[in-house]
C-alpha positions as CSV (number, residue, x, y, z in Angstrom):
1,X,24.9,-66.3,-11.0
2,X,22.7,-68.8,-10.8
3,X,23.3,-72.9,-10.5
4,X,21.9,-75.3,-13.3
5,X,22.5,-78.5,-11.6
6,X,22.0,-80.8,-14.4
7,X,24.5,-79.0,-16.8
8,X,28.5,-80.5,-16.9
9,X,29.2,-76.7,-16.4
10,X,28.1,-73.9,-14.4
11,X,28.7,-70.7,-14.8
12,X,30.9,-69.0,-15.0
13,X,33.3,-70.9,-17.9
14,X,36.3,-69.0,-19.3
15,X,35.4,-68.8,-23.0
16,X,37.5,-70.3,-25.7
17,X,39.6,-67.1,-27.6
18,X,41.5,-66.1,-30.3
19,X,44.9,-64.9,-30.8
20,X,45.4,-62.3,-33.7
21,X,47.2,-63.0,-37.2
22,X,47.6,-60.2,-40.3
23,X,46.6,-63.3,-43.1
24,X,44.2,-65.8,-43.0
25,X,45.9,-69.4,-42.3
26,X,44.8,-72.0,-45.1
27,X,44.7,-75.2,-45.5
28,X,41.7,-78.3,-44.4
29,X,42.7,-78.0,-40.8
30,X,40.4,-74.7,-40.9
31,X,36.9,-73.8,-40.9
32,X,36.0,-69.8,-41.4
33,X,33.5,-67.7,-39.8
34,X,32.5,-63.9,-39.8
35,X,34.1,-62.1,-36.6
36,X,31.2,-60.2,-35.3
37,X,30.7,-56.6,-33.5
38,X,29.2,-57.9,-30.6
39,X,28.8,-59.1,-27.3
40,X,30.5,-62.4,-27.0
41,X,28.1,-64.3,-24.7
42,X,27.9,-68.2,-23.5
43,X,24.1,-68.8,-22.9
44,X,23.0,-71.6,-20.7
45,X,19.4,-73.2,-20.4
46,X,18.2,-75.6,-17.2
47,X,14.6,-75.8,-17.8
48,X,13.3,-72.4,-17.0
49,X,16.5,-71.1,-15.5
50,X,18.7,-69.0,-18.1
51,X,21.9,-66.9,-17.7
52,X,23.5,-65.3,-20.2
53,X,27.6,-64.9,-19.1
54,X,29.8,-62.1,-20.9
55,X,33.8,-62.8,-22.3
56,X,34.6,-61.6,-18.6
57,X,32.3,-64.2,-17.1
58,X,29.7,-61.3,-16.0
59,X,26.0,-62.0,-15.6
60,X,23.7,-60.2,-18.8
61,X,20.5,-61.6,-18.5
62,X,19.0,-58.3,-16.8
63,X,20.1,-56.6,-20.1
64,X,18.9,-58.8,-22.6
65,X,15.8,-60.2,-21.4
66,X,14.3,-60.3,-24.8
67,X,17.3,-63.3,-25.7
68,X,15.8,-64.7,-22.3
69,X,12.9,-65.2,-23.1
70,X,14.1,-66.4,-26.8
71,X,16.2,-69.1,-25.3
72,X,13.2,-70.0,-22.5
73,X,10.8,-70.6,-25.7
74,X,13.0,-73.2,-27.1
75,X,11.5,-76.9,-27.2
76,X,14.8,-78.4,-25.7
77,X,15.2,-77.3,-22.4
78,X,19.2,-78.2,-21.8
79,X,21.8,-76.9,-23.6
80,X,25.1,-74.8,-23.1
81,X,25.7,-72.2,-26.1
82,X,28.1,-69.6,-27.2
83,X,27.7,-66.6,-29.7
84,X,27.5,-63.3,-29.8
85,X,25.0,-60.4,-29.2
86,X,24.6,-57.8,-31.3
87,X,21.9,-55.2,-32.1
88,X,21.2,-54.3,-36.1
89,X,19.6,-50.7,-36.6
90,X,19.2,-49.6,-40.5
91,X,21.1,-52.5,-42.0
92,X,24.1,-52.4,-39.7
93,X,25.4,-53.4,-36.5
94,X,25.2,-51.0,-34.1
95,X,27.6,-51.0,-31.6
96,X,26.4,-48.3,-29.3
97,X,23.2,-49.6,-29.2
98,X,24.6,-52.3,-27.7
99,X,26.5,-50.1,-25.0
100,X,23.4,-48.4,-24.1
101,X,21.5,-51.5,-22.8
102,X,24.3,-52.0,-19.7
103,X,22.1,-49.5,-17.4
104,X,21.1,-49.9,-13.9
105,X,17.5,-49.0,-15.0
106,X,15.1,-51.7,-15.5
107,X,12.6,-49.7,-17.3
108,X,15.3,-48.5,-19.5
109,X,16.0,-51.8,-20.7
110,X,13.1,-53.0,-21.1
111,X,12.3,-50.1,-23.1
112,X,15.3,-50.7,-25.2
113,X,14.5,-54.4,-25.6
114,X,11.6,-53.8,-27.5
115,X,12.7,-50.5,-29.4
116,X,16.2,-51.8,-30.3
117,X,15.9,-55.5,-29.9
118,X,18.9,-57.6,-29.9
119,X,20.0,-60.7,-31.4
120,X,21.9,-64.0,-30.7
121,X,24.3,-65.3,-33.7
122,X,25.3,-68.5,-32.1
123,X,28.8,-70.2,-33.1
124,X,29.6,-72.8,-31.0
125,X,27.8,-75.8,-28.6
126,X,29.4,-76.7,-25.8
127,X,26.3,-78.9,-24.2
128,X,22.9,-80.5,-25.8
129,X,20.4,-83.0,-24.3
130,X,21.3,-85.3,-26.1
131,X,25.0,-84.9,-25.4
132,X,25.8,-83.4,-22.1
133,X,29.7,-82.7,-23.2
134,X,29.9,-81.5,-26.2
135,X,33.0,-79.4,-25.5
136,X,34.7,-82.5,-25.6
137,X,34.2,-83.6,-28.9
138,X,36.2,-81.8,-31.8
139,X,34.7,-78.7,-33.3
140,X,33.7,-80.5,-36.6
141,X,31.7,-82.7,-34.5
142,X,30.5,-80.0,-32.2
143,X,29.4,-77.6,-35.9
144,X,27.4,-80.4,-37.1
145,X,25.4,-80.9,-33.4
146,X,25.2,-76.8,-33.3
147,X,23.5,-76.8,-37.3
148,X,21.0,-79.5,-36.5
149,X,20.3,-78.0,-33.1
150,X,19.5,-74.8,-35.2
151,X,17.6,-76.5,-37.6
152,X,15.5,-78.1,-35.2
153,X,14.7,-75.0,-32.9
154,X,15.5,-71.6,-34.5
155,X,13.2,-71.6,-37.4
156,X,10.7,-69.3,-35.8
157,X,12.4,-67.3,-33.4
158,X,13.8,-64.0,-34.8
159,X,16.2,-63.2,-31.8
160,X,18.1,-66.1,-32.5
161,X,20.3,-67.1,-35.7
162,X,23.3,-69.4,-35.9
163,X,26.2,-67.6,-37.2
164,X,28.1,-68.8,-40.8
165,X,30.5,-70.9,-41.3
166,X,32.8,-72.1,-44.4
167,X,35.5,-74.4,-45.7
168,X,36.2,-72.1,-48.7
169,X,38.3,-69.7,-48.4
170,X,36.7,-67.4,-51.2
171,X,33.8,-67.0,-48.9
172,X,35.9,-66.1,-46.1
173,X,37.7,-63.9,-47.9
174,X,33.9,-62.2,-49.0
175,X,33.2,-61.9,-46.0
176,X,37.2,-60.4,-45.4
177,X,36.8,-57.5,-47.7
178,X,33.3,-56.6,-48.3
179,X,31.2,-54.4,-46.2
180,X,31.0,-53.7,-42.7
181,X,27.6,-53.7,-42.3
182,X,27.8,-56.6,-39.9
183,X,31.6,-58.4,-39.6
184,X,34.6,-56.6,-39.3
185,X,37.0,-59.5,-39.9
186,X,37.0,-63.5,-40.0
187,X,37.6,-66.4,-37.5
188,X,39.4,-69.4,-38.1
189,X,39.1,-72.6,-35.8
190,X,40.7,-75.4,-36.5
191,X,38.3,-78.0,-37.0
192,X,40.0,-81.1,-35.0
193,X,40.3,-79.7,-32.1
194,X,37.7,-79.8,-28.5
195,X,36.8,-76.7,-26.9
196,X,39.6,-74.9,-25.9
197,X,37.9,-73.6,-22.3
198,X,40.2,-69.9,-21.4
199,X,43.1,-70.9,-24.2
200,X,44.1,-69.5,-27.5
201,X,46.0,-72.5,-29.0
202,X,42.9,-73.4,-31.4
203,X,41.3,-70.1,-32.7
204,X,42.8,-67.1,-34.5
205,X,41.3,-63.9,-35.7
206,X,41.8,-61.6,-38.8
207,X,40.6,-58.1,-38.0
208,X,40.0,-55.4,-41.1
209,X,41.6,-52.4,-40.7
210,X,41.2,-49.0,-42.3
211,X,43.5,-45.4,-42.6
212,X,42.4,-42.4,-43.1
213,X,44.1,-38.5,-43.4
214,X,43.3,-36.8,-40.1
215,X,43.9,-32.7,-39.1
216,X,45.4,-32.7,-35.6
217,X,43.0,-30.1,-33.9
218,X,44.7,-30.6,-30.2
219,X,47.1,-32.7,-28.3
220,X,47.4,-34.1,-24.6
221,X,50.6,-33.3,-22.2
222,X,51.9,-36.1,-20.3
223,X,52.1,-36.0,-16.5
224,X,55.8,-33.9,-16.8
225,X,53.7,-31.4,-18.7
226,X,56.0,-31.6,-21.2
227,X,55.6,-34.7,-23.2
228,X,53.0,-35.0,-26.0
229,X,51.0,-38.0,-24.5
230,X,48.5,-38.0,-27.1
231,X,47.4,-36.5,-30.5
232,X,43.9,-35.7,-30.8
233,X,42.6,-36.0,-34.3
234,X,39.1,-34.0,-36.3
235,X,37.7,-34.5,-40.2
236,X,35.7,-32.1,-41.7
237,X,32.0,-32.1,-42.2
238,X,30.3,-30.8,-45.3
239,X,29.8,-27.4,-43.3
240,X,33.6,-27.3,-42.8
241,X,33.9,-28.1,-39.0
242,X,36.4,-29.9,-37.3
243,X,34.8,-32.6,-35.5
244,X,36.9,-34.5,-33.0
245,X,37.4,-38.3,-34.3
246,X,39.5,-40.2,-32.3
247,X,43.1,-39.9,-30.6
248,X,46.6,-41.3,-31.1
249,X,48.4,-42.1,-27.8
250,X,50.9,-44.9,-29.1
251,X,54.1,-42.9,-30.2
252,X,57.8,-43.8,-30.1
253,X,60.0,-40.9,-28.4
254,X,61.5,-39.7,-32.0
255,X,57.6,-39.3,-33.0
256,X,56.5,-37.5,-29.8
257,X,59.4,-35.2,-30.1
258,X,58.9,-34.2,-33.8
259,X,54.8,-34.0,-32.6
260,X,56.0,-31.5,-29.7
261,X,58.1,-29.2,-32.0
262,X,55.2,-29.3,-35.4
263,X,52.3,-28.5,-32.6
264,X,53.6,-26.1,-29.6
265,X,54.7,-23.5,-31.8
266,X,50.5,-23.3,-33.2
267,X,48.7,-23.7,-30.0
268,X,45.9,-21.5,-30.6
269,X,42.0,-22.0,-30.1
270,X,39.1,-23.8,-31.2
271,X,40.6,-26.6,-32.5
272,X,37.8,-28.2,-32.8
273,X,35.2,-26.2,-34.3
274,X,32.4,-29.2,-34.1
275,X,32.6,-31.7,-31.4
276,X,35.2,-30.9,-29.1
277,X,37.3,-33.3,-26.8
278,X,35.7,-33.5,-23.2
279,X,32.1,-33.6,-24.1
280,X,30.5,-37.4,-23.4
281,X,32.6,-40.0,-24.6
282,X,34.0,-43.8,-23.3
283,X,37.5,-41.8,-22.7
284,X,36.0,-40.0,-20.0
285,X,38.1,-37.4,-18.1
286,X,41.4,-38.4,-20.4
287,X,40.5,-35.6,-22.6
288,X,39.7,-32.7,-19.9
289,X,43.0,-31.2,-19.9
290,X,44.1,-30.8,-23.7
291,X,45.5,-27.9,-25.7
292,X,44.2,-26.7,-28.7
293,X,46.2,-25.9,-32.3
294,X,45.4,-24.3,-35.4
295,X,44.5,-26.9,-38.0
296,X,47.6,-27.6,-39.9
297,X,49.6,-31.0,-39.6
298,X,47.6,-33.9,-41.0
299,X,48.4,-37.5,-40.1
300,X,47.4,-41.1,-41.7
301,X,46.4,-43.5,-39.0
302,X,45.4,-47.0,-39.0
303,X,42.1,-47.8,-37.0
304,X,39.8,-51.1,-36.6
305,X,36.2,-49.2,-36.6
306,X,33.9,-46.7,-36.1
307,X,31.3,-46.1,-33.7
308,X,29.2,-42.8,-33.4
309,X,31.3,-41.2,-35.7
310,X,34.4,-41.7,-34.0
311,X,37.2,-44.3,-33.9
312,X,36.2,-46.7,-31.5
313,X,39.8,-47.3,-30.0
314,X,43.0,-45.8,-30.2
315,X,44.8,-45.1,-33.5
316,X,48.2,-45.6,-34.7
317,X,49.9,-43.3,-36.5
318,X,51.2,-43.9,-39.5
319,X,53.0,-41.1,-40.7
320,X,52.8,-37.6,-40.8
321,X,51.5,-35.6,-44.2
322,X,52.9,-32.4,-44.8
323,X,51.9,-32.6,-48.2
324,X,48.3,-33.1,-47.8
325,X,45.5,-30.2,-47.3
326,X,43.8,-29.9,-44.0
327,X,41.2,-29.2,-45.6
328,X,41.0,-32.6,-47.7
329,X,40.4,-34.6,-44.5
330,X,37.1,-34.7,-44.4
331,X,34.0,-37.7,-42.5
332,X,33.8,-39.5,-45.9
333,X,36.8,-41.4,-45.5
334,X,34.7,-43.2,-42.3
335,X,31.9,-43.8,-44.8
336,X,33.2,-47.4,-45.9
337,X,34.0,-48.5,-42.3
338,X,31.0,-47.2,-39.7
């Protein structure tokens, strides 16, 4: 990565984090923001020199060059920024859009850059021009440098945006329970406190989280070939197929034991009857070796969000639902959460 000599930092910096609570905290020690589906991504600017560092403190310029060449237009030409990346397509963030710019191909990405442009909701300043160490100063301090920063240089530029914030907890509760179409839970930063470089002692997050009724259309064995590992999990379309959905892999012993003797006893193909485990997915080759059953146990599970149609991580079983109707689980329950 590239040296920016008259910057306090260089890259890369360990990025301030959040540690995870089920309720917002209250009280004037807090200021609220909108937890986006992003990128996190600490930008830095020395003159014509930009780099663009992920959460893990990996370069991203070469997949965003459109937010290069955003952050090179700006009429302040030193500065240290963090935010988040994200790319919008019909109204919503889109996740996988995101995914798909991390390619080796430069003419991909470039391609992608102008079809599926990203954009840069900026949350924090951690050093301006006019003060070299922001970081140090307390986050009330640091907002009000970030806003007029903003003010002064986003105006015109449609890649780049500075992200909400809030005192009122009505707000942040609005932006708790309404739509998903771009947050999927709230931030809250205590507003006396510095930077907190690689540390979650100032920062927690609230994520949303959904259930829905899912048919268990297969299952994976453990390596003893005995053991249920995992619980693969299918709704219903409109035409009445199966579509794989997600997976459950988090079970205590009493749970895989009761899943072993529901499921063994029906192993018996498709399962699936729309898309099928194994086919292209971020699981890769954990779902090659799984065993089909006939549709009949339905589970509720807990998951954080949906991406292609699917549950974008692992889901956590509730409880099992004898009394409910395969055949009620259908892809409208994801309706409210994709």
């Amino acid at each position: 990565m590239r040296t920016f000599p008259a910057l306090p930092l260089q890259p890369p910096v360990e990025p301030m984090e959040a540690r995870a609570l089920k309720e917002m905290p209250e009280g004037a020690q807090w200021q609220y923001e909108p937890k986006w589906d992003g990128f996190r991504c600490i930008a830095f600017r020395d003159g014509e020199n930009v780099a663009l560092q992920s959460k893990s403190g990996q370069p991203l310029e070469r997949y965003f060059p459109e937010i290069v060449e955003a952050l090179q237009a700006l009429k302040t030409e030193r500065f240290i920024i963090d935010g988040e990346l994200a790319i919008e397509l019909e109204g919503a963030l889109d996740f996988d859009a995101l995914l798909q710019r991390i390619h080796p191909a430069e003419s991909r990405v470039k391609r992608l850059s102008v079809e599926t442009p990203a954009r840069y909701a900026v949350f924090d300043a951690l050093s301006l021009e006019d003060r070299l160490k922001v970081y140090e100063d307390p986050l009330k301090t640091r907002r009000k440098r970030l806003e007029a920063f903003a003010a002064a240089h986003f105006k015109k530029n449609a890649r780049l945006a500075i992200s909400p914030s809030t005192a009122d907890m009505a707000i942040a509760r609005a932006w708790f329970t309404g739509g998903l179409a771009h947050f999927d839970g709230v931030i809250a930063k205590k507003i006396g406190e510095p930077y907190h470089f690689g540390d979650r002692n100032a920062v927690v997050k609230i994520k949303r989280v959904y259930t829905a009724d899912c048919v268990v259309g297969g299952f994976r064995l453990a390596k003893d070939k005995e053991t249920i590992a995992s619980l693969l999990l299918g709704l219903y379309d409109d035409a009445g197929l199966l579509h794989l959905v997600g997976f459950v892999g988090s079970m205590s012993a009493a749970e895989r034991a009761h899943a072993a003797d529901l499921l063994k006893p029906i192993v018996e193909g498709p399962g699936f009857t729309g898309a099928q485990p194994g086919g292209p997915s971020r699981w890769g080759s954990r779902e090659a070796q799984w065993h089909p059953v006939a549709p009949r146990v339905v589970v509720e599970v807990q998951y954080d969000r949906v991406t292609g149609e699917r549950f974008r991580h692992g889901a956590r079983l509730l409880r099992w639902r004898p009394d409910k109707a395969p055949r009620q689980c259908t892809m409208e329950q994801m309706a409210h959460s994709g």
